[in-house]
PDB file of N, CA, C and O in Angstrom:
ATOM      1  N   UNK A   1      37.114 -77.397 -44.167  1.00  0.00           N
ATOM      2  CA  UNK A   1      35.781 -77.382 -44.715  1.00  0.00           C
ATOM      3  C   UNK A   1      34.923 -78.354 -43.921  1.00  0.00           C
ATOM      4  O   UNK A   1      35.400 -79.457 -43.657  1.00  0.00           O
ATOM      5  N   UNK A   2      33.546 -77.998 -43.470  1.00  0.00           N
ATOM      6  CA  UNK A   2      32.452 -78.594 -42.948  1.00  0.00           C
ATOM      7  C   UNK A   2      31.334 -78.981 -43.504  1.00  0.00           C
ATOM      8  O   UNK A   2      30.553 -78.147 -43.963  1.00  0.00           O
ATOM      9  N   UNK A   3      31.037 -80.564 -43.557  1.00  0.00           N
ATOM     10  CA  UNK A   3      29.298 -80.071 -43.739  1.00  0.00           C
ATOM     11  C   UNK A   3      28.363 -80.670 -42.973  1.00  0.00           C
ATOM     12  O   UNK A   3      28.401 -81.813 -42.516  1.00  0.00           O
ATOM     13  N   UNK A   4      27.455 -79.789 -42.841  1.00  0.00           N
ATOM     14  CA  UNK A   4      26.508 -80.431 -41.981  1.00  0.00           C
ATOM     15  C   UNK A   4      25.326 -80.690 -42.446  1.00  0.00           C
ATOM     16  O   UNK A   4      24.885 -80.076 -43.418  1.00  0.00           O
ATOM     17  N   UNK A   5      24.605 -81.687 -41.786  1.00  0.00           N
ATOM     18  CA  UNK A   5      23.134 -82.446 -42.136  1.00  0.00           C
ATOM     19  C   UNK A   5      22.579 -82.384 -41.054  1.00  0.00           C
ATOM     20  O   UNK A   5      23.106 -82.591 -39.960  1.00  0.00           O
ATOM     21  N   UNK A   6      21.308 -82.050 -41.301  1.00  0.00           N
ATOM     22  CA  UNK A   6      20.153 -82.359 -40.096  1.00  0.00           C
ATOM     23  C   UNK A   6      18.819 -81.759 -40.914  1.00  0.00           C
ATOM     24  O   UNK A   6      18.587 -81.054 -41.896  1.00  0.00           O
ATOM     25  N   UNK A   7      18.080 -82.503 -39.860  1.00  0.00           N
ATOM     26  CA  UNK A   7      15.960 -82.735 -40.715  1.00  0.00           C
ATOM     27  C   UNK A   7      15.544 -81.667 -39.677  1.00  0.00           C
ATOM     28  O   UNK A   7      15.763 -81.612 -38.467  1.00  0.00           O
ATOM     29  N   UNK A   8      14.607 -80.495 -40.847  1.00  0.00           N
ATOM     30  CA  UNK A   8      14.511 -78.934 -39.959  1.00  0.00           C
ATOM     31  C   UNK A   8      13.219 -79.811 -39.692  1.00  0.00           C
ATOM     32  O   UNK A   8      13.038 -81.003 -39.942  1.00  0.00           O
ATOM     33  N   UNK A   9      12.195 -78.687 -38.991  1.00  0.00           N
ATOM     34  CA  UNK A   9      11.109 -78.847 -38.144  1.00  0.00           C
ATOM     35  C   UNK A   9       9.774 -79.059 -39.408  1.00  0.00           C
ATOM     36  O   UNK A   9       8.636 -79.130 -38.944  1.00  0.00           O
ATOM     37  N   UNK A  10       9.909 -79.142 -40.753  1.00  0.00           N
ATOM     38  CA  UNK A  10       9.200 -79.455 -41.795  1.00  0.00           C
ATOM     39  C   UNK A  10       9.642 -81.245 -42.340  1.00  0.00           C
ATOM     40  O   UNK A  10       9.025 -81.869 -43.202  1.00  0.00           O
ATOM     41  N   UNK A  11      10.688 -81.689 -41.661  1.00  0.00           N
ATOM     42  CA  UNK A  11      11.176 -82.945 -41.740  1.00  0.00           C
ATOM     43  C   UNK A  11      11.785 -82.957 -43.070  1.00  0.00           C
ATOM     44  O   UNK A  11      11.653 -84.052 -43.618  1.00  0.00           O
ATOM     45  N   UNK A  12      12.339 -82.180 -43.683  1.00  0.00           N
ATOM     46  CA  UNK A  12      13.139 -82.460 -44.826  1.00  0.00           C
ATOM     47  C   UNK A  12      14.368 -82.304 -44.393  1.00  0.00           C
ATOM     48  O   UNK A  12      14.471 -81.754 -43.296  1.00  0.00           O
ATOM     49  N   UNK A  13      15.608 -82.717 -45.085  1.00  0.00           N
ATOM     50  CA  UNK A  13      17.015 -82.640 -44.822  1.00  0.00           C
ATOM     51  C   UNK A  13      17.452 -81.534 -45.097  1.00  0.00           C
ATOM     52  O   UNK A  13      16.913 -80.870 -45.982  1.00  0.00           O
ATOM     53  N   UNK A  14      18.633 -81.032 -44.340  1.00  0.00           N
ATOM     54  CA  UNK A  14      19.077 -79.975 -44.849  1.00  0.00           C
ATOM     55  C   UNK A  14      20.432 -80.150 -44.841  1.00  0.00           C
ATOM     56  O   UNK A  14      20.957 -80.706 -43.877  1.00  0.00           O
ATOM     57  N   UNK A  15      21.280 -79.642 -46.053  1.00  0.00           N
ATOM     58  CA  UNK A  15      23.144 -80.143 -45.980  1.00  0.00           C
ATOM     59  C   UNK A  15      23.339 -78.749 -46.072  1.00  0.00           C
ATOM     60  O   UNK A  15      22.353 -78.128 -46.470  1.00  0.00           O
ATOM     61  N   UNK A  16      24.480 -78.006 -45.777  1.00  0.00           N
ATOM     62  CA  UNK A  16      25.123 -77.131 -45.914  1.00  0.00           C
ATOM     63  C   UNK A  16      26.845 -77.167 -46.196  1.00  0.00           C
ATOM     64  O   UNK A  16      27.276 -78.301 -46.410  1.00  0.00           O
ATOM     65  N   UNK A  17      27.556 -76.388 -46.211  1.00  0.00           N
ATOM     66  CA  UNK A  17      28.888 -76.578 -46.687  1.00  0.00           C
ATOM     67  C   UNK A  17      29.598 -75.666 -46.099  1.00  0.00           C
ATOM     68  O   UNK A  17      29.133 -74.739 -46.763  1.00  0.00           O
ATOM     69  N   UNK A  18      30.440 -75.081 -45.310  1.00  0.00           N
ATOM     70  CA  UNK A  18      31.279 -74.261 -44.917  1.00  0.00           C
ATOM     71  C   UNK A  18      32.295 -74.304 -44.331  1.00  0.00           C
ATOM     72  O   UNK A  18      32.371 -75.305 -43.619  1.00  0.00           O
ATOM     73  N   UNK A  19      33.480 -73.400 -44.287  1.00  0.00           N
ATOM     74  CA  UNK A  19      34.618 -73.002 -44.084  1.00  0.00           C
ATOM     75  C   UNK A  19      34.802 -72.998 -42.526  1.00  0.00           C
ATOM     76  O   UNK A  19      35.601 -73.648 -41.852  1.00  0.00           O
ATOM     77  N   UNK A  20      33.778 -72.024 -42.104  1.00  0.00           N
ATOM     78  CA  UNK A  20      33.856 -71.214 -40.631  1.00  0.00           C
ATOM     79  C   UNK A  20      33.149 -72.244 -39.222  1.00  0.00           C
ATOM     80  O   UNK A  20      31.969 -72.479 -38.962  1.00  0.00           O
ATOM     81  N   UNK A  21      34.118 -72.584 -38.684  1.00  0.00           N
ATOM     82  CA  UNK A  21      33.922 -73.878 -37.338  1.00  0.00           C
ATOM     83  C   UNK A  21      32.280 -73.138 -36.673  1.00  0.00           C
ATOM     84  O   UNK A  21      31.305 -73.844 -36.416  1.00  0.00           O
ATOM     85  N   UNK A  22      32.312 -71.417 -36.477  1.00  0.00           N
ATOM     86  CA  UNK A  22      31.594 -70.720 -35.650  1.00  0.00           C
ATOM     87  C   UNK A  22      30.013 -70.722 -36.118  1.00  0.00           C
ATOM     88  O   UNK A  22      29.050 -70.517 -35.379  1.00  0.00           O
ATOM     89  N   UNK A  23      29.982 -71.057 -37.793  1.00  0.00           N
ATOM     90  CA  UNK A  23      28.560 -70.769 -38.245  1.00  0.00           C
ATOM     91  C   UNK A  23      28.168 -72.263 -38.330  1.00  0.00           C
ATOM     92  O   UNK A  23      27.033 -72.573 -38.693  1.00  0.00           O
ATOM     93  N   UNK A  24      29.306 -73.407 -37.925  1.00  0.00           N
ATOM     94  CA  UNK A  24      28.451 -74.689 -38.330  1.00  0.00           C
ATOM     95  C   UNK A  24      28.000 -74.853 -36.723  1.00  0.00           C
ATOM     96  O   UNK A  24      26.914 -75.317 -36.376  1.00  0.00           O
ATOM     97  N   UNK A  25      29.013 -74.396 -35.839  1.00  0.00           N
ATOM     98  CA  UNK A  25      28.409 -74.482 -34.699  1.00  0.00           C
ATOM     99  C   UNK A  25      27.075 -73.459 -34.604  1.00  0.00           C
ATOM    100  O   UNK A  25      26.340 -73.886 -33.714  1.00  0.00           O
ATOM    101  N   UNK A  26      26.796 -72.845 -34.922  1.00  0.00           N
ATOM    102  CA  UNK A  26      25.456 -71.769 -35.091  1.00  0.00           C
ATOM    103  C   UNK A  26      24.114 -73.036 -35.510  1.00  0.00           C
ATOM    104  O   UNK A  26      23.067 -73.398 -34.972  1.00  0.00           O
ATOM    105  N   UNK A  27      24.931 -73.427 -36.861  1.00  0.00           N
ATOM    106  CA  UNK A  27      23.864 -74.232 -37.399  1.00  0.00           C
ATOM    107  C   UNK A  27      23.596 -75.627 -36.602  1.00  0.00           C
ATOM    108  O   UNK A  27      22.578 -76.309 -36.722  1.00  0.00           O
ATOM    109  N   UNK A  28      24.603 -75.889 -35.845  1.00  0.00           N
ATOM    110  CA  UNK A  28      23.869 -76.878 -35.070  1.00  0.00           C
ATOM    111  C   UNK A  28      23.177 -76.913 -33.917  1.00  0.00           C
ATOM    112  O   UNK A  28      22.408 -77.723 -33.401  1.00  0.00           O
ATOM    113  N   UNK A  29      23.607 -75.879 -33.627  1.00  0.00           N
ATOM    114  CA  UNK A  29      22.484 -75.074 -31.777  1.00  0.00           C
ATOM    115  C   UNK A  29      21.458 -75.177 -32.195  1.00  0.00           C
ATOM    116  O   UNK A  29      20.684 -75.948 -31.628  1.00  0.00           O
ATOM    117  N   UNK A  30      20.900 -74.221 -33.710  1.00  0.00           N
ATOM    118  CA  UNK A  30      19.581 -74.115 -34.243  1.00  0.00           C
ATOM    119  C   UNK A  30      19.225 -75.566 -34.987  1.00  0.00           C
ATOM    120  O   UNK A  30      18.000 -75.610 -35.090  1.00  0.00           O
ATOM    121  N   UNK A  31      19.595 -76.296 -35.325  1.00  0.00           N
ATOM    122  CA  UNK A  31      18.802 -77.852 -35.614  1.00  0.00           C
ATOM    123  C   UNK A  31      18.510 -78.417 -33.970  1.00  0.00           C
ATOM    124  O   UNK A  31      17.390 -78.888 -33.771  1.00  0.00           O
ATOM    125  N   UNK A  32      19.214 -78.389 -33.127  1.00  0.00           N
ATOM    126  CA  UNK A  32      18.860 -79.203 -31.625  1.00  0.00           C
ATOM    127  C   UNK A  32      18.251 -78.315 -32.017  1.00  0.00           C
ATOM    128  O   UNK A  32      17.837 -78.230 -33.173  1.00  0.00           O
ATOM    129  N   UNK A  33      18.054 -77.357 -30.999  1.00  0.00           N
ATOM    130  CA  UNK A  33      17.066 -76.405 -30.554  1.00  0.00           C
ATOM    131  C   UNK A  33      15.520 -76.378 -31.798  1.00  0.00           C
ATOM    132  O   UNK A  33      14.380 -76.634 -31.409  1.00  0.00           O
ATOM    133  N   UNK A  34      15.716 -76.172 -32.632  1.00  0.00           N
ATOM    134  CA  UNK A  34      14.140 -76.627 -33.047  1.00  0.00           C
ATOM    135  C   UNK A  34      13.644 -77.804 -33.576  1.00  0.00           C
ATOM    136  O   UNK A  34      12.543 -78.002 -34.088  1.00  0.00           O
ATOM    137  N   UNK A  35      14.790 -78.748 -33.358  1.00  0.00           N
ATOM    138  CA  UNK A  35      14.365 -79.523 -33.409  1.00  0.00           C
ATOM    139  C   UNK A  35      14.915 -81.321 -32.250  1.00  0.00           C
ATOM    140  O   UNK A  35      15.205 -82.481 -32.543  1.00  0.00           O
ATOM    141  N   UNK A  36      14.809 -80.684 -31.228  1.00  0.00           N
ATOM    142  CA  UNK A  36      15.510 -81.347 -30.009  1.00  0.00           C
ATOM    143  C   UNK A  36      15.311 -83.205 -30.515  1.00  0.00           C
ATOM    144  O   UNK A  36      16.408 -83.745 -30.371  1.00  0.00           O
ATOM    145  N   UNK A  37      14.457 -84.013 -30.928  1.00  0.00           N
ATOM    146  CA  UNK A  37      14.094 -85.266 -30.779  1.00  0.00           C
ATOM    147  C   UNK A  37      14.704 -85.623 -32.584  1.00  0.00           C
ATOM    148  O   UNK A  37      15.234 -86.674 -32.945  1.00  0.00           O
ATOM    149  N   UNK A  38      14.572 -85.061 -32.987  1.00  0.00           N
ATOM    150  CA  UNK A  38      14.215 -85.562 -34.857  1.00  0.00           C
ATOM    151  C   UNK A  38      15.413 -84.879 -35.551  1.00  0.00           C
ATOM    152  O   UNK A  38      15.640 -85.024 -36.752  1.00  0.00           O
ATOM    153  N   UNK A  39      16.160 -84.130 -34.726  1.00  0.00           N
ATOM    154  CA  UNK A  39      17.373 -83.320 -35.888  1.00  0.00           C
ATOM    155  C   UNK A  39      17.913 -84.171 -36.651  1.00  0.00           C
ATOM    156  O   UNK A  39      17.953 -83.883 -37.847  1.00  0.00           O
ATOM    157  N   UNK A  40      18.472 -85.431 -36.214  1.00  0.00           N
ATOM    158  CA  UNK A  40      19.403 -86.472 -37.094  1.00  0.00           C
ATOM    159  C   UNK A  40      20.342 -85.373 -37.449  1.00  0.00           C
ATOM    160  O   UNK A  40      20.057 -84.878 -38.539  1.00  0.00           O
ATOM    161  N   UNK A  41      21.741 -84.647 -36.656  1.00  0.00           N
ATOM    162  CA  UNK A  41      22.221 -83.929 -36.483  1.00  0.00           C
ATOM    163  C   UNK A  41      23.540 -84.733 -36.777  1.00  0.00           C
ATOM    164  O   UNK A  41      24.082 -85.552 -36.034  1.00  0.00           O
ATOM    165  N   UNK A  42      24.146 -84.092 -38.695  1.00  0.00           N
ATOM    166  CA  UNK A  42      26.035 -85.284 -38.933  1.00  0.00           C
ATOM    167  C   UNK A  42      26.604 -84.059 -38.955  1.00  0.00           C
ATOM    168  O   UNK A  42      26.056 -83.095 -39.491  1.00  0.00           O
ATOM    169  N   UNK A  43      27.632 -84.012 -38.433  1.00  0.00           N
ATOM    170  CA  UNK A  43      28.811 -82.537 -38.952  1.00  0.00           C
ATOM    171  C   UNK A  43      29.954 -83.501 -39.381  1.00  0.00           C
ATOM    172  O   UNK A  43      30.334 -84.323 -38.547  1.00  0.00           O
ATOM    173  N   UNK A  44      30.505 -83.473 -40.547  1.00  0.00           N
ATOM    174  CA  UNK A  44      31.365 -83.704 -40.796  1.00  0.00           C
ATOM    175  C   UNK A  44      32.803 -83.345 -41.559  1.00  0.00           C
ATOM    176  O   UNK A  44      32.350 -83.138 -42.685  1.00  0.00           O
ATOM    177  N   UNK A  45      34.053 -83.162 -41.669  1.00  0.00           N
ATOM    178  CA  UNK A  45      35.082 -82.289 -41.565  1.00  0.00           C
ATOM    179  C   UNK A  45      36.013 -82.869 -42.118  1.00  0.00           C
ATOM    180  O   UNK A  45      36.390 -83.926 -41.612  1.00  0.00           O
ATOM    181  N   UNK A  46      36.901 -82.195 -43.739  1.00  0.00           N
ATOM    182  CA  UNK A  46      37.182 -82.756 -44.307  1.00  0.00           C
ATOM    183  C   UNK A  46      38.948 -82.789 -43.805  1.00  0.00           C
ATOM    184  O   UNK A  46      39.666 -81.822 -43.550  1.00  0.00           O
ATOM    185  N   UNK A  47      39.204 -83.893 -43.789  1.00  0.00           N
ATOM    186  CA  UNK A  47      40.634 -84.409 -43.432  1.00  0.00           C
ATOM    187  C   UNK A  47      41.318 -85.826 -44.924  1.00  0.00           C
ATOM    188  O   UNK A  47      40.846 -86.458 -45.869  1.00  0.00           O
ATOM    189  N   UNK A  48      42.483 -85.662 -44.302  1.00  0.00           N
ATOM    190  CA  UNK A  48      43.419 -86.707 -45.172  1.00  0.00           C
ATOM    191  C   UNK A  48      43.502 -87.692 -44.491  1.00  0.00           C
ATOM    192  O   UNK A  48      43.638 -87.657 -43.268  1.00  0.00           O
ATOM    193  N   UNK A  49      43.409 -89.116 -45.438  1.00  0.00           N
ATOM    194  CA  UNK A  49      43.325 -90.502 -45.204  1.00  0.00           C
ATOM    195  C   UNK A  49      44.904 -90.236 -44.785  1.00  0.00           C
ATOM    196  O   UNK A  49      45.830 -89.734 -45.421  1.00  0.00           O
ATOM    197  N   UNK A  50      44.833 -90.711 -43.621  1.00  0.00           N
ATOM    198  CA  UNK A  50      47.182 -91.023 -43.308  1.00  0.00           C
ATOM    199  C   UNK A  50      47.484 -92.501 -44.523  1.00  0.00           C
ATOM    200  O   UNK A  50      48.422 -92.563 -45.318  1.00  0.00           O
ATOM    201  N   UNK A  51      46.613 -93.335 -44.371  1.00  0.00           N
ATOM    202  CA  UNK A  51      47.097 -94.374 -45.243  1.00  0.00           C
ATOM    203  C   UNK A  51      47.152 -94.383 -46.787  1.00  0.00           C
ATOM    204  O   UNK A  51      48.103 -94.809 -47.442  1.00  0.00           O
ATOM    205  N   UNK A  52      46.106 -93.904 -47.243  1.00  0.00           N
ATOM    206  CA  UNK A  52      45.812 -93.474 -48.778  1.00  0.00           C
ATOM    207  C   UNK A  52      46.448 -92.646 -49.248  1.00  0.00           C
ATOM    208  O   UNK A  52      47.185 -92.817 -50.219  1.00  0.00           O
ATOM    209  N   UNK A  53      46.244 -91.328 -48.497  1.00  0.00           N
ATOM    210  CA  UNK A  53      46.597 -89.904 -48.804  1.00  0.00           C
ATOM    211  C   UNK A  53      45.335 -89.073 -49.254  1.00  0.00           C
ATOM    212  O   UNK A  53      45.228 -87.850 -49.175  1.00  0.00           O
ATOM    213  N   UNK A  54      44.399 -89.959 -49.742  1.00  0.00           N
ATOM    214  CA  UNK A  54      42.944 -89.304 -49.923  1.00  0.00           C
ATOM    215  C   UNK A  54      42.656 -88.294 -48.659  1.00  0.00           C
ATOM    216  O   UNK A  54      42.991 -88.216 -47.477  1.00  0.00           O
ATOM    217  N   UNK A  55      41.702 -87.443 -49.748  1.00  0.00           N
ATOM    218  CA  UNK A  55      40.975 -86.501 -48.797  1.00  0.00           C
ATOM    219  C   UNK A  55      39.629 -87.281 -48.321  1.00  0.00           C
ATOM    220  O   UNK A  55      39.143 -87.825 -49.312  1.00  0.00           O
ATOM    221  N   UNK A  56      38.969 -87.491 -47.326  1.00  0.00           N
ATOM    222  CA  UNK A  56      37.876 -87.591 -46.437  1.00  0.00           C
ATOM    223  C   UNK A  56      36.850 -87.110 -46.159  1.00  0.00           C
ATOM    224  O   UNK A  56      36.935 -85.944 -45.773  1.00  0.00           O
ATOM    225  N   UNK A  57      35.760 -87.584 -46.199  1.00  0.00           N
ATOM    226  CA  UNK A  57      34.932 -86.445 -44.500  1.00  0.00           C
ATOM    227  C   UNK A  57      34.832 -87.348 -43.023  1.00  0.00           C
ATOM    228  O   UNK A  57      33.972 -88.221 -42.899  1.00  0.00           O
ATOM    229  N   UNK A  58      35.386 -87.169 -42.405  1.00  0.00           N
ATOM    230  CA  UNK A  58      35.262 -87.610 -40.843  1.00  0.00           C
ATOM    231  C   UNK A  58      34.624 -87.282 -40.119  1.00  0.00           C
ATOM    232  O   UNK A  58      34.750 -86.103 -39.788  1.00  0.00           O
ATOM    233  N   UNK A  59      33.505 -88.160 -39.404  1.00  0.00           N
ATOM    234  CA  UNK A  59      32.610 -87.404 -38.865  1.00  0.00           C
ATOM    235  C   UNK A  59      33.254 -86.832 -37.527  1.00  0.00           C
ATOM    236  O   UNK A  59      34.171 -87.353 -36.891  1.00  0.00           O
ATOM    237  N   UNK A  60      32.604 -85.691 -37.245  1.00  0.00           N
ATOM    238  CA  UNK A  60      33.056 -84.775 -36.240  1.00  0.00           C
ATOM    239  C   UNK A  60      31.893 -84.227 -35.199  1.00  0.00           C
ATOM    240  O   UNK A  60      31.951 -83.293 -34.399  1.00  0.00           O
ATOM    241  N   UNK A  61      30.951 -85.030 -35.460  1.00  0.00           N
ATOM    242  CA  UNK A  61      29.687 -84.754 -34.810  1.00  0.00           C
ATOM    243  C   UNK A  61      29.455 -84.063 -33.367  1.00  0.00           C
ATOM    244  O   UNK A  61      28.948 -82.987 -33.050  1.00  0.00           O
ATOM    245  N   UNK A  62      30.030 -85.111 -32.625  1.00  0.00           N
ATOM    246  CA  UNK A  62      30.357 -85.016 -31.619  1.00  0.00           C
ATOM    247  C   UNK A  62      30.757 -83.493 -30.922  1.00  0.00           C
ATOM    248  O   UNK A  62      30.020 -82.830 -30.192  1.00  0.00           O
ATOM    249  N   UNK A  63      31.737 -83.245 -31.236  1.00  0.00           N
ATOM    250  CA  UNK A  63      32.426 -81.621 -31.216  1.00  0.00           C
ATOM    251  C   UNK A  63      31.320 -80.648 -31.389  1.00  0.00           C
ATOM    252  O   UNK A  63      31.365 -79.558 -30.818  1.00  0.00           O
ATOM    253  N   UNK A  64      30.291 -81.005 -32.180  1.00  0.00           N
ATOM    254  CA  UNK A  64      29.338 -79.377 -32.086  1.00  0.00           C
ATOM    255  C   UNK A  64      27.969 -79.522 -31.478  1.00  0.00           C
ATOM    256  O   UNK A  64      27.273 -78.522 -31.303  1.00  0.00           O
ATOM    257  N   UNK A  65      27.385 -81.218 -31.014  1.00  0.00           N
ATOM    258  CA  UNK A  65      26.167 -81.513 -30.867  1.00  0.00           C
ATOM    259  C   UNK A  65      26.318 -80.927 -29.061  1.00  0.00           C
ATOM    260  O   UNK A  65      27.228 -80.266 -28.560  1.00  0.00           O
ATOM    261  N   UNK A  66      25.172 -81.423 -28.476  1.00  0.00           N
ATOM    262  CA  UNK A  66      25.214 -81.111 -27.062  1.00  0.00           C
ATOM    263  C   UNK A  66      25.954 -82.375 -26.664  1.00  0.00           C
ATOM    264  O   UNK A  66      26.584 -82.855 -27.606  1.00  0.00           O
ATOM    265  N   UNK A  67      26.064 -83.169 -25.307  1.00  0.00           N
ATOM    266  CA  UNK A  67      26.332 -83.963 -24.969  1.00  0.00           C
ATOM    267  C   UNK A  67      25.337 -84.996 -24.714  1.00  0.00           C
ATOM    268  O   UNK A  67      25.628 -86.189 -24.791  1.00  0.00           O
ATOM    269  N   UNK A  68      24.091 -84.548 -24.391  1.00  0.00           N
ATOM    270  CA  UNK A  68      23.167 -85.435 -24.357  1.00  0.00           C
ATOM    271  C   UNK A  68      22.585 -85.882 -25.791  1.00  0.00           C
ATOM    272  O   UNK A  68      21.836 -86.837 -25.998  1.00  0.00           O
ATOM    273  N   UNK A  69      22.998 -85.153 -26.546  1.00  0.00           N
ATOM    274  CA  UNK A  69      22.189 -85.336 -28.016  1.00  0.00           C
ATOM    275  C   UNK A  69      22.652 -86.111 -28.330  1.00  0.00           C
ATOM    276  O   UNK A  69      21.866 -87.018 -28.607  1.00  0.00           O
ATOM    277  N   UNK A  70      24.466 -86.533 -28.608  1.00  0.00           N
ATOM    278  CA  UNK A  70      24.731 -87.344 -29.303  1.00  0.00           C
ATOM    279  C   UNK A  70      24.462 -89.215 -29.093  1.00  0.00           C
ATOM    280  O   UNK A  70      24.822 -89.993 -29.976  1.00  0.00           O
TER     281      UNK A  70
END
């Protein structure tokens, strides 16, 4: 499971929630892309604490932004 955050081109936030690696990557082409300077672009991806055993979100940002973005 994924979710992602980023501020659309009206400057409000937007979170979403999903399963599928292919539509969060969708959703993050389209936050850069309309909004290249201001996206404030988090993907983050739910994993298990090794020490706790808790479940997480880890950010995973990195993996779907461009390279210059992050």
């Amino acid at each position: 499971m994924f979710k992602i955050q980023y501020r659309n081109p009206q400057g409000r936030m937007v979170t979403a929630q999903h399963h599928d690696r292919d539509e969060i990557q969708r959703l993050a082409n389209k936050a850069v892309a309309d909004c290249p300077e201001t996206h404030e672009l988090r993907v983050r991806e739910i994993a298990a604490d090794e020490a706790s055993g808790d479940f997480i979100w880890a950010d995973c940002t990195a993996y779907f932004a461009p390279a210059d973005q992050v």
